[in-house]
Each structure stands twice: as C-alpha cells, then as structure tokens.
MARVOLO-867214 format. One line per field, with one value per residue: residue number from 0; y, x, z of N, C-alpha, C in turn. Coordinates in steps of 0.05 Angstrom, whole numbers, plus 5000, padded with zeros to 4 digits. Layout:
BEGIN
seq	(NUM ...)
nY	(Y ...)
nX	(X ...)
nZ	(Z ...)
caY	(Y ...)
caX	(X ...)
caZ	(Z ...)
cY	(Y ...)
cX	(X ...)
cZ	(Z ...)
//
This chain:
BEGIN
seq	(0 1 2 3 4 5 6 7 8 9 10 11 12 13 14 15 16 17 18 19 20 21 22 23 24 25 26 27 28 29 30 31 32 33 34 35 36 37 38 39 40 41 42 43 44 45 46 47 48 49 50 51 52 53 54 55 56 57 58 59 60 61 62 63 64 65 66 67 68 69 70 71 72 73 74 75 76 77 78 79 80 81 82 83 84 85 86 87 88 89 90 91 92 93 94 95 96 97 98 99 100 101 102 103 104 105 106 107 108 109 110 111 112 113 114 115 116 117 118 119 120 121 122 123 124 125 126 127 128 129 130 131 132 133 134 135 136 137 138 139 140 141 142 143 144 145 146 147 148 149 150 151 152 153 154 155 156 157 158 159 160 161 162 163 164 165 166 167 168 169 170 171 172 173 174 175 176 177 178 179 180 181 182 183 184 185 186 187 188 189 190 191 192 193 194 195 196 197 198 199 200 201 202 203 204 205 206 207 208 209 210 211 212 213 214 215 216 217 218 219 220 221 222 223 224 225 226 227 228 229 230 231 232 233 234 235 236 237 238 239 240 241 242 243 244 245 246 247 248 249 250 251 252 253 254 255 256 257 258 259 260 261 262 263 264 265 266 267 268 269 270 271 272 273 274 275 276 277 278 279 280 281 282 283 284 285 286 287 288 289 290 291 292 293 294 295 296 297 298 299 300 301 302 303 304 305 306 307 308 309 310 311 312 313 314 315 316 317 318 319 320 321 322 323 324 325 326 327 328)
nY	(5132 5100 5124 5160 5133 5116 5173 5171 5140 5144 5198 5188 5159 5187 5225 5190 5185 5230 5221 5180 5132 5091 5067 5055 5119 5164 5212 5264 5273 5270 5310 5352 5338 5340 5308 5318 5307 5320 5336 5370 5410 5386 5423 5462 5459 5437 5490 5517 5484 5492 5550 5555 5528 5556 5599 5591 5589 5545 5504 5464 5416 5409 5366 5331 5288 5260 5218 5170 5105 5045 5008 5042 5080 5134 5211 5275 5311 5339 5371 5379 5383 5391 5359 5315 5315 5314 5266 5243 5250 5227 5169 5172 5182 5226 5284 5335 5402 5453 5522 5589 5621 5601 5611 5657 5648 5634 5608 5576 5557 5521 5460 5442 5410 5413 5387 5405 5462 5516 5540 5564 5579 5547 5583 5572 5598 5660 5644 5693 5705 5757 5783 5771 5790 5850 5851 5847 5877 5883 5898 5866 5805 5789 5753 5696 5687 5723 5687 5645 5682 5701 5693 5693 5657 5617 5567 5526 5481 5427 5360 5345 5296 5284 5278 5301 5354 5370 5345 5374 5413 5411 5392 5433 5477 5450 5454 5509 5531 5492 5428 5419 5473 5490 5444 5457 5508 5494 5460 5497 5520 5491 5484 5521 5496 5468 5428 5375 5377 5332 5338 5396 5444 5436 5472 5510 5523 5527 5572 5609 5609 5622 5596 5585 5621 5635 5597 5559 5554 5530 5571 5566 5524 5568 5617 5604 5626 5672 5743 5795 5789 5748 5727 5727 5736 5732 5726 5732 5708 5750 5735 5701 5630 5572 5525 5497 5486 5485 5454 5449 5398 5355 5292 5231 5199 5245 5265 5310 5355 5406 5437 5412 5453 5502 5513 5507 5558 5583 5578 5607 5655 5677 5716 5688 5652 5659 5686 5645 5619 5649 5656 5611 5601 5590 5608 5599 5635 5663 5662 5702 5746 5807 5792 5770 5821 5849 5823 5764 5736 5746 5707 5692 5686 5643 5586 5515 5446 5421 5375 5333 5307 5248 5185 5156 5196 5240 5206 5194 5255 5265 5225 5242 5297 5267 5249 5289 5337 5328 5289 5298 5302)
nX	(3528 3498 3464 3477 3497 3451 3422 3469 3445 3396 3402 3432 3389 3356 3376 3382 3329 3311 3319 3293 3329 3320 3302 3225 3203 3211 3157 3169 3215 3204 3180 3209 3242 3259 3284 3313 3315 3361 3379 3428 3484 3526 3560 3526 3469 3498 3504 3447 3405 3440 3436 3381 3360 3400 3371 3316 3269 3242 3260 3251 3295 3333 3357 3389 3392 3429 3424 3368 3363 3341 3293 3292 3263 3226 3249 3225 3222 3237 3285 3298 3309 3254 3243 3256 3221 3171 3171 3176 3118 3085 3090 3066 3094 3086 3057 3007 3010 2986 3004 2993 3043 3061 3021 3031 3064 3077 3034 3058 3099 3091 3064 3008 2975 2990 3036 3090 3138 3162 3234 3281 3324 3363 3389 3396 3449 3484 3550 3603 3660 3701 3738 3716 3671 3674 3688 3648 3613 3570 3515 3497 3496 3448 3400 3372 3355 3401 3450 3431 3420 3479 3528 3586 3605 3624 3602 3600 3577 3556 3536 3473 3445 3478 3468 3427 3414 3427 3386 3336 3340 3329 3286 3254 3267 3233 3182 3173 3182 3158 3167 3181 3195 3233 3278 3279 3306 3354 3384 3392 3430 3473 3507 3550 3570 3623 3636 3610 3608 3636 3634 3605 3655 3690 3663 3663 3714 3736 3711 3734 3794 3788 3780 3725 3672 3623 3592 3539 3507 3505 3487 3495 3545 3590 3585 3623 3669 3677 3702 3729 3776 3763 3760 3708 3635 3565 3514 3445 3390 3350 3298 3280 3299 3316 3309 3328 3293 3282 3258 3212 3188 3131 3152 3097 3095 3105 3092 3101 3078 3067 3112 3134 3125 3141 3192 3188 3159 3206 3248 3220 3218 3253 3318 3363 3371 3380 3431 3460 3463 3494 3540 3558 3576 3526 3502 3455 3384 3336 3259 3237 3270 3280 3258 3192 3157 3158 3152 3137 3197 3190 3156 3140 3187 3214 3236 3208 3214 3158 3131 3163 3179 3168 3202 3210 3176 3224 3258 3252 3245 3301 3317 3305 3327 3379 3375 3364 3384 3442 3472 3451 3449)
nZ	(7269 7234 7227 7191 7147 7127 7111 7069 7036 7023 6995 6953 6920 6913 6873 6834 6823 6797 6739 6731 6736 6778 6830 6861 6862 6908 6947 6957 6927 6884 6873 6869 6832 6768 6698 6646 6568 6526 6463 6444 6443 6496 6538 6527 6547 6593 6619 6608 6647 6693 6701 6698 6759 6784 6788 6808 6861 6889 6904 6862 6818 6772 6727 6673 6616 6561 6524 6503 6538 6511 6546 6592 6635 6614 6610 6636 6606 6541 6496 6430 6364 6316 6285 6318 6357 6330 6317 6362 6382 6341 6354 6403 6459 6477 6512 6508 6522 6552 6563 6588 6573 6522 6484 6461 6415 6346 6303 6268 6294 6330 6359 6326 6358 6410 6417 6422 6427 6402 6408 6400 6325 6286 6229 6154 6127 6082 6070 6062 6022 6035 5995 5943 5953 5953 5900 5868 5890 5960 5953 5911 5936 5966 5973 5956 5893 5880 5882 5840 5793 5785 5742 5750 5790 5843 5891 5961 5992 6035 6020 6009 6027 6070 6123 6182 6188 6129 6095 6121 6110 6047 6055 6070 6034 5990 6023 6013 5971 5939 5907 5855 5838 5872 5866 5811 5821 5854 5811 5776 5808 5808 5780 5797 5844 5859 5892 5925 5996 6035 6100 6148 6162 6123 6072 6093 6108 6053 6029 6059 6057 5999 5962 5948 5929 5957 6011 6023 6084 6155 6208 6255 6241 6236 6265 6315 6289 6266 6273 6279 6239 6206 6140 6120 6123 6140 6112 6121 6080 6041 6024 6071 6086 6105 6165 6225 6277 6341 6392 6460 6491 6529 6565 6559 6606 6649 6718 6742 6720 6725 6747 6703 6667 6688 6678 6621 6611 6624 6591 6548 6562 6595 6600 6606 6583 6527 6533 6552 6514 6469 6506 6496 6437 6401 6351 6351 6340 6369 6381 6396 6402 6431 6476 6508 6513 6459 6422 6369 6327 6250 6221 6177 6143 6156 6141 6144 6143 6134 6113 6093 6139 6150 6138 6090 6056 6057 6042 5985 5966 5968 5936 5890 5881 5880 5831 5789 5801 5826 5797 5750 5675)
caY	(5124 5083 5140 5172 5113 5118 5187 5181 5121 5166 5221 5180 5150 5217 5235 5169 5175 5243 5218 5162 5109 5087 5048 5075 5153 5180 5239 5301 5275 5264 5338 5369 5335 5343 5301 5331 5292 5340 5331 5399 5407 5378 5441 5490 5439 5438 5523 5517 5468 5503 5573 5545 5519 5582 5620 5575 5591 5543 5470 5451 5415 5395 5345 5326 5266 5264 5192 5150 5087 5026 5002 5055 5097 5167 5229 5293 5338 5343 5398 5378 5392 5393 5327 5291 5319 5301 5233 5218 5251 5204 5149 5173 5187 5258 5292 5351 5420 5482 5547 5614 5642 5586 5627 5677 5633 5643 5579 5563 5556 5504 5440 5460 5399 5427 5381 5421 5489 5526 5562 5580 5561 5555 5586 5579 5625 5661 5655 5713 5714 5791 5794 5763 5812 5867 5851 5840 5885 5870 5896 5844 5784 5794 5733 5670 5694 5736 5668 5639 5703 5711 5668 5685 5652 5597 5558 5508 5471 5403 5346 5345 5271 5274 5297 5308 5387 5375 5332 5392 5438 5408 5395 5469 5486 5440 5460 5534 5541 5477 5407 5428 5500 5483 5429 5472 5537 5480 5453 5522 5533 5459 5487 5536 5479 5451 5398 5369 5367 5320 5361 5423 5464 5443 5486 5542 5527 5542 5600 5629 5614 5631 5567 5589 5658 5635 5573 5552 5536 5535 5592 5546 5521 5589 5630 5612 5632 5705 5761 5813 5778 5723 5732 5721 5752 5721 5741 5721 5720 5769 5728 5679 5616 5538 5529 5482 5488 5470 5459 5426 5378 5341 5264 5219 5198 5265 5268 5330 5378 5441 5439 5423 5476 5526 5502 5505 5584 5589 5576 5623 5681 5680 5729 5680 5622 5677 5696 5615 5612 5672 5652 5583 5614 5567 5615 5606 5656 5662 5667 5730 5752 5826 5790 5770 5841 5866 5812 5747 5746 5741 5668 5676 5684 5624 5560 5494 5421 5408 5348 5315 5293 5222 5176 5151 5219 5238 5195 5200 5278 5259 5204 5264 5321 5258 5243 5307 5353 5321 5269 5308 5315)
caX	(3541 3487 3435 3499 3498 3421 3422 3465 3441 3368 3410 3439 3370 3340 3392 3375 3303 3306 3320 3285 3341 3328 3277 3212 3203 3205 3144 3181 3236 3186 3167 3227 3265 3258 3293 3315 3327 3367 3399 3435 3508 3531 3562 3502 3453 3489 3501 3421 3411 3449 3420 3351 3374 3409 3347 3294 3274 3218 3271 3253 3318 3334 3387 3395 3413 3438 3419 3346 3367 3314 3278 3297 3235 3230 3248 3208 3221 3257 3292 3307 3302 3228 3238 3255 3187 3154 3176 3170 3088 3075 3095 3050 3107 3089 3022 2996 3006 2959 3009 3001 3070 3058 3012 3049 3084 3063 3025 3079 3122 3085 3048 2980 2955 3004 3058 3118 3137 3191 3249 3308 3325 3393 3384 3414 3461 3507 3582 3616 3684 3702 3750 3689 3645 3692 3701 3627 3596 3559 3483 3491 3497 3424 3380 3375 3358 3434 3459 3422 3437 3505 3544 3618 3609 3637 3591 3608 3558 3549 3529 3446 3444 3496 3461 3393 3412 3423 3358 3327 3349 3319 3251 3243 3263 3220 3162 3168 3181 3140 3184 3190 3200 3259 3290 3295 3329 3379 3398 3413 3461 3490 3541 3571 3590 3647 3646 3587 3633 3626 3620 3600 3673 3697 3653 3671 3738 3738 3701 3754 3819 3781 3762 3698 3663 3597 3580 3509 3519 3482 3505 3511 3569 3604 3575 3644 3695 3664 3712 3746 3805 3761 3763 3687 3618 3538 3490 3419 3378 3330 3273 3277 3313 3311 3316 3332 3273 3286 3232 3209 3161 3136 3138 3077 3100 3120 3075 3100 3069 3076 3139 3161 3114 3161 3221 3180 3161 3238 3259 3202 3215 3282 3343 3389 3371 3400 3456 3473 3473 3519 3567 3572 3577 3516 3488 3419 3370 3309 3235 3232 3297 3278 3235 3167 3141 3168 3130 3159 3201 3170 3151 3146 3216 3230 3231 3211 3209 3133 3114 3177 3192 3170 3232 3194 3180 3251 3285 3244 3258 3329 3327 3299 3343 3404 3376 3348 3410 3471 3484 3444 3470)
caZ	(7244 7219 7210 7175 7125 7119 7099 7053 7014 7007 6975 6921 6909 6902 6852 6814 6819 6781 6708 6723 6733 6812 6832 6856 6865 6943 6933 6964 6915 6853 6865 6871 6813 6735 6680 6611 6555 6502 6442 6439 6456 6531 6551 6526 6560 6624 6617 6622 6674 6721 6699 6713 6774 6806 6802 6822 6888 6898 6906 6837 6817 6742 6711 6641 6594 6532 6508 6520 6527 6508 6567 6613 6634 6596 6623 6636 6579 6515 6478 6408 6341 6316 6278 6334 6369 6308 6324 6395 6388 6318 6376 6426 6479 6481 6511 6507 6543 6560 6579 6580 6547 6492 6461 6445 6396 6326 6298 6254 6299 6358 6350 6325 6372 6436 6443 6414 6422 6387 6430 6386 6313 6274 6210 6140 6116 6068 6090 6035 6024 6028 5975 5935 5954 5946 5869 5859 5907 5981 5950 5893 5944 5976 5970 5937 5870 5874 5872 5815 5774 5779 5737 5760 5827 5861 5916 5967 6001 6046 6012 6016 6032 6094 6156 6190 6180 6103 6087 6134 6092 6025 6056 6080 6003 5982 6016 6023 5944 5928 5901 5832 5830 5884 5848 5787 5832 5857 5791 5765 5823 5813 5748 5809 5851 5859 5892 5945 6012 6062 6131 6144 6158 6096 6058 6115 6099 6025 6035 6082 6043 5969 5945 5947 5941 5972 6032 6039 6102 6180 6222 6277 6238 6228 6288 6331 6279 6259 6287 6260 6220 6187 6120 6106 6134 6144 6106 6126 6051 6051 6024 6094 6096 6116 6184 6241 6286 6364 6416 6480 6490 6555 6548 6564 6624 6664 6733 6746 6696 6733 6758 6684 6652 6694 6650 6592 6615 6629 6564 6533 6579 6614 6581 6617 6562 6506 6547 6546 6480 6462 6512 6477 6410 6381 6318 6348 6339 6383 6360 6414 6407 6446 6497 6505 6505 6438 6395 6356 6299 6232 6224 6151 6135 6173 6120 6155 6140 6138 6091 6092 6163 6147 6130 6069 6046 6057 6018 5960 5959 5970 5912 5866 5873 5871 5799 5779 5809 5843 5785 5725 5657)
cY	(5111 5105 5162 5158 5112 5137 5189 5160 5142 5193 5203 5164 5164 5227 5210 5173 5199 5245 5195 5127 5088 5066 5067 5103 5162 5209 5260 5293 5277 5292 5351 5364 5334 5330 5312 5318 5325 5328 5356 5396 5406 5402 5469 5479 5437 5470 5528 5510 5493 5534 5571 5543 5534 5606 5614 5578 5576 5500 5446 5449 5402 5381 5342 5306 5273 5236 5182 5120 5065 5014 5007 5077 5131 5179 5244 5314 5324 5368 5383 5385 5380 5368 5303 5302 5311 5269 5217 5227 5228 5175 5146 5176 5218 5259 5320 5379 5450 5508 5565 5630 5627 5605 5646 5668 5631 5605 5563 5542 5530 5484 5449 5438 5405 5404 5389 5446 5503 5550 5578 5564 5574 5555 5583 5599 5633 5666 5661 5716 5747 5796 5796 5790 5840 5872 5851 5871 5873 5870 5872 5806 5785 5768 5708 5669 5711 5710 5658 5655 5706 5685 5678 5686 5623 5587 5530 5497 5448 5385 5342 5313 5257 5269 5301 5337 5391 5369 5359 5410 5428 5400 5420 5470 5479 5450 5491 5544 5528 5452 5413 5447 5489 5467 5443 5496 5518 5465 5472 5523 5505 5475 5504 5521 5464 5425 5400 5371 5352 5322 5384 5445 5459 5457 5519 5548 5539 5565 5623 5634 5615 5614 5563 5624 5644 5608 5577 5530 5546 5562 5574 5541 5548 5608 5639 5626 5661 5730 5777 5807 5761 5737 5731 5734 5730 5738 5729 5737 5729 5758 5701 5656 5593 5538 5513 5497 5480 5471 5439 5422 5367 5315 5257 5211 5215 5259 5298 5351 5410 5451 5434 5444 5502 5525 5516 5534 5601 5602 5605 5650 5692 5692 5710 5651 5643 5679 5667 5606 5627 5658 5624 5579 5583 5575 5616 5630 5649 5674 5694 5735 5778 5821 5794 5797 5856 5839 5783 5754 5736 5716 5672 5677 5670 5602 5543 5485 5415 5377 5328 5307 5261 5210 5164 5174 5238 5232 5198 5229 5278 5243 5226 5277 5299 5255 5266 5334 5348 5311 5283 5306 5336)
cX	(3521 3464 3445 3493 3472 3408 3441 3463 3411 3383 3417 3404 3359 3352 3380 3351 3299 3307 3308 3301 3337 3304 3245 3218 3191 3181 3164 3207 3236 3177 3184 3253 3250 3280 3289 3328 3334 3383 3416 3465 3507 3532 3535 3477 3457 3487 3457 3405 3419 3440 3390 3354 3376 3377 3331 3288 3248 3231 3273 3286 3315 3364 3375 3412 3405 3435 3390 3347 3339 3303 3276 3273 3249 3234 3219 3197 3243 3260 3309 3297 3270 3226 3237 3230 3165 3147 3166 3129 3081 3077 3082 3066 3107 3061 3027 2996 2998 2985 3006 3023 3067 3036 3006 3054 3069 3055 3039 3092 3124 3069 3026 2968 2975 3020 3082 3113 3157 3200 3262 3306 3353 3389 3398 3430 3483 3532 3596 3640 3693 3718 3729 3671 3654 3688 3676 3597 3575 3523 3484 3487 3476 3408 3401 3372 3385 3440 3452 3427 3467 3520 3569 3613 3609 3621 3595 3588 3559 3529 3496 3437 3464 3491 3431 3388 3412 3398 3338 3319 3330 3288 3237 3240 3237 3179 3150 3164 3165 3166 3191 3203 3239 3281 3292 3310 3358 3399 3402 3433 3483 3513 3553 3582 3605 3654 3619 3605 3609 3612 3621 3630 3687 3689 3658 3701 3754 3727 3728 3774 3809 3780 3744 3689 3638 3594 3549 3505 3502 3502 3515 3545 3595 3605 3603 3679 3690 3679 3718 3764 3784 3746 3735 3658 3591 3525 3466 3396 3354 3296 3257 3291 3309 3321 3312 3310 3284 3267 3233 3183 3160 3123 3117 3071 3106 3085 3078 3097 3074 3092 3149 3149 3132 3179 3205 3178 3192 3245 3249 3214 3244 3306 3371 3394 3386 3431 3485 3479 3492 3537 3574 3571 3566 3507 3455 3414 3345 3282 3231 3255 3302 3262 3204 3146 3138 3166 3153 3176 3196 3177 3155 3168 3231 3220 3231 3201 3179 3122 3137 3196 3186 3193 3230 3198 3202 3261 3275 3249 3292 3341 3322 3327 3376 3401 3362 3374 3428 3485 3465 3457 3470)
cZ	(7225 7203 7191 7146 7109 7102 7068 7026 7006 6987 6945 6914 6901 6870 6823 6804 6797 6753 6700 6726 6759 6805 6838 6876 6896 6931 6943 6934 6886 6841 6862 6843 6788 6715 6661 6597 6529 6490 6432 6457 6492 6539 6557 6546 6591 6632 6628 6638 6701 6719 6717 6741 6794 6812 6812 6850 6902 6907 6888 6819 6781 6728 6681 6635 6567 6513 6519 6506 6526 6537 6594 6624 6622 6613 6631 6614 6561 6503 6460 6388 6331 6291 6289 6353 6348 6313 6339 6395 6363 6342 6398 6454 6496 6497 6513 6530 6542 6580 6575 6555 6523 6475 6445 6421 6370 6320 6284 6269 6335 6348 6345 6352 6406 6445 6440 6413 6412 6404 6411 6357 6299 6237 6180 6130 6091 6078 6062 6045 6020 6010 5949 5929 5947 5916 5860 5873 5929 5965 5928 5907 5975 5990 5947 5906 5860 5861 5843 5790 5766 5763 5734 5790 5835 5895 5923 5985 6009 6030 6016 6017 6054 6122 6150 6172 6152 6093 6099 6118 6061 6043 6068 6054 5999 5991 6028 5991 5918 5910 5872 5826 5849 5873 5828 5791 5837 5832 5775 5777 5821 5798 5780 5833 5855 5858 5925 5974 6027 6093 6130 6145 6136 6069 6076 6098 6068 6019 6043 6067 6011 5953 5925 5944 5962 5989 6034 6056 6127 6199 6253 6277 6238 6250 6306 6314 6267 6284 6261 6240 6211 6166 6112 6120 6128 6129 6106 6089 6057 6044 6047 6078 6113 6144 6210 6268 6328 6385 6439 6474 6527 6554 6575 6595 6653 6682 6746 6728 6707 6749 6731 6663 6662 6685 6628 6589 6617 6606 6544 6542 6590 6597 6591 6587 6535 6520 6552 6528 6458 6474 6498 6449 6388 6355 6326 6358 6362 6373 6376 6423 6430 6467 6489 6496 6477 6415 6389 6323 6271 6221 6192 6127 6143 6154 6143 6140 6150 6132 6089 6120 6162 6139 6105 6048 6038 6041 5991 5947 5956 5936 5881 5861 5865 5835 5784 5779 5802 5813 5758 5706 5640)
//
C-alpha cells in the first residue's frame, strides 16, 4: 500500500514539474516533459497538444498554459502573436535557436537574430455583401484602391484604437505604405464610414444584413460563419494585406532545447497543425500552406507591424490617425 502511495505522489509531481509549477525537476521527467505557454484559443491549443502528442513516439510529453503568472518560473515555448515575441526577446526571456526547417522561412517572416519564427498568420480581409457586389460588380471590388475609388460604398470597420489586432492593423499600413501616404488612403475612406464599431462582429454583422456593403475586417473573425447561405464572401486584396503574424519562440530558461526544437519542427512541417486549424474554423493561413516542399507563400503580400511594436510608438501613430482621421474635419 505504501509503495502504492509513493508511486503515486511521483506521478503528480511529474505532471507539476512539466510547466514548471512543482518543485525541483526529477531528470527522466525534465526530459520527457515540455511546457507551452500560448496565447491562441484553449480549444485550438489543446487540438495541438494532443496532435503532437499522439504521434510522438520518442515519450516526449507536452502540456500547455494559457496565462504566465508573476513569479512562477517560465515555461518552455511560446506560440503567440509576433508582438508578444517582440516583447518577451526586448526582455531578454527569449534565446536564440539554430534549426534546420527554420530556414526555409523567408526573412521576413523569422527573427533576423533567431528567436521567433513565423507558423501561421490571420490575415485582413474584405467581407462583401453579395447583393453589393451584385449591383456593382465582383472585378470592381479587387484591392484597396477599389475602395478608395468608389464613392457609392458603405464600409464598416472596428474601431483602430480597440484591440492589439486593430493597432496591428494600422502599423502594418503604416509601414508597408509609409505613415503619411497611409494616413491619407484612410482619411479618404473615412467619408464611407459609418460609424467606428466597437468589436469585431459588429462590423460582420452589418455587412451580412446590408448595413454595410464592405467590412475591413480579420478573417479570423468571419472564417466560422462562411457557408453557403451567408449573405457575404472574403476577398483577400490583391495588393497583400495587414496581418496578424503568429510564431514560436523558446524562452531563456528551457533546458531542454531538443526535445522543444521537435515541436518547433512540428509546427513547421506537420499537415496535422493545418488540419487543427480548419477543424477549429480559425481563418489562419499558413506561410507553407502546400507543405514544406512546394515553397513559402509570398512574404511580400504579407503587411506587418515593423516600427511600431513599441507602446510609445504605438500610441503616437494611434494619436495621429485619431486627429488626422477618426475626429478630422
């Protein structure tokens, strides 16, 4: 009974020791376990988890949290958006990693100094009402210059001062088209909207029931409501597009580097990490959407947030377009 009780106080310690919460780390149990800190929906997060997981045939076990709380030791990895890797390396929580399949990855699109790599990203998009498009025609609602052109059209759009994903979104603009030139495309399209909304399905929503002809909006947001009966369609603008970035990193602390570089290859390589993200109808795209062999996809139709991930920097682009745009006269 007792060596009953013994066993199974070492299991729950094992379980602890793997995110870091236990005390110290048994080795067979240090090698065999992996912590993931993600910020990416629970369900899609554990969908990959347990993917990873099922195929692994080497004992390498992986859990996942969804919060790091203050004076709890770090995990192993992270998968979040490429501002919050911005973050935790400006901090020094990050280091540095040397793999193979990483350099594949176009330079855009990975830390130039190797501690972020880009998996998947959730792109902006057009969500067209079809009656809309119908009355106007589909080739006239192309790109970003359609918009600006057309003046009978109706656009609904998230507030660009609500959300990581909106601020996101104006510092791609900003430095894919340059801070001026962008600021003067957005205060053309200001007269065609409405009204700024608050969260993102309320600009779905006026789209759908004719509110709206046009949403500039994340496909993330729209991705699960796209069937046959909904009244409205995606259109990806043909001159590329602002775009939510997502990568791993491996923090400062990880002792097992190559046990979590096989994750990190996972991610890169594995058709089961797509197949996770369809079934949880997230909108993301992947930078090797046909697999590693058949190339990446073209980086420079992918807008990112370079120059304004500071929070400094930020707000001052923010404080512009509010007195230059939003509130213009």
């Amino acid at each position: 009974m007792l060596r009953i009780i013994v066993l199974a106080l070492v299991a729950v310690a094992t379980l602890l020791t793997g995110c870091g919460l236990g005390g110290e780390q048994a080795p067979k149990a240090a090698e065999a376990t992996l912590c993931l800190y993600s910020e990416l929906d629970n369900k899609f997060t554990q969908d990959l988890v347990e993917s990873f997981n099922k195929q692994n045939k080497e004992g390498l076990k992986l859990r996942f949290i969804g919060e790091l709380k203050e004076g709890e030791p770090l995990p192993d990895l992270v998968l979040a958006e490429q501002q919050t890797l911005y973050g935790l390396k400006k901090q020094h929580k990050l280091q540095a990693v040397q793999f193979a399949l990483a350099e594949k990855l176009p330079s855009k699109l990975r830390d130039k100094d190797n501690y972020w790599f880009g998996i998947f990203y959730d792109p902006t998009v057009f969500l067209i009402n079809q009656y809309y498009a119908r009355t106007i025609g589909q080739s006239n609602l192309k790109g970003w210059t359609d918009l600006e052109n057309n003046e009978k059209l109706r656009i609904a759009m998230q507030n660009l001062t609500d959300s990581n994903s909106t601020k996101n979104f104006l510092g791609a603009f900003a430095d894919t088209m340059g801070e001026t030139t962008s600021l003067n495309y957005l205060w053309n399209i200001n007269r065609f909207v409405g009204q700024y909304a608050k969260f993102p399905f309320t600009s779905i929503r006026m789209t759908a029931v004719g509110d709206a002809d046009v949403a500039i909006t994340r496909q993330s947001y729209v991705f699960k409501y796209l069937e046959n009966k909904f009244p409205a369609y995606v259109v990806h603008p043909r001159e590329g597009t602002p775009v939510n970035l997502y990568c791993v990193g491996m923090f400062a602390g990880c002792k097992k580097e190559k046990a979590a570089q096989q994750f990190m290859d996972w991610l890169l390589s594995s058709g089961k990490v797509q197949a996770a993200a369809q079934a949880n109808n997230t909108g993301f795209m992947f930078i090797f959407p046909r697999g590693l062999d058949e190339g990446p996809v073209n980086e420079e139709k992918l807008w990112l947030n370079v120059s304004y991930l500071d929070g400094a920097k930020q707000e001052a682009l923010l404080n512009r377009w509010l007195e230059r745009v939003r509130f213009s006269k």
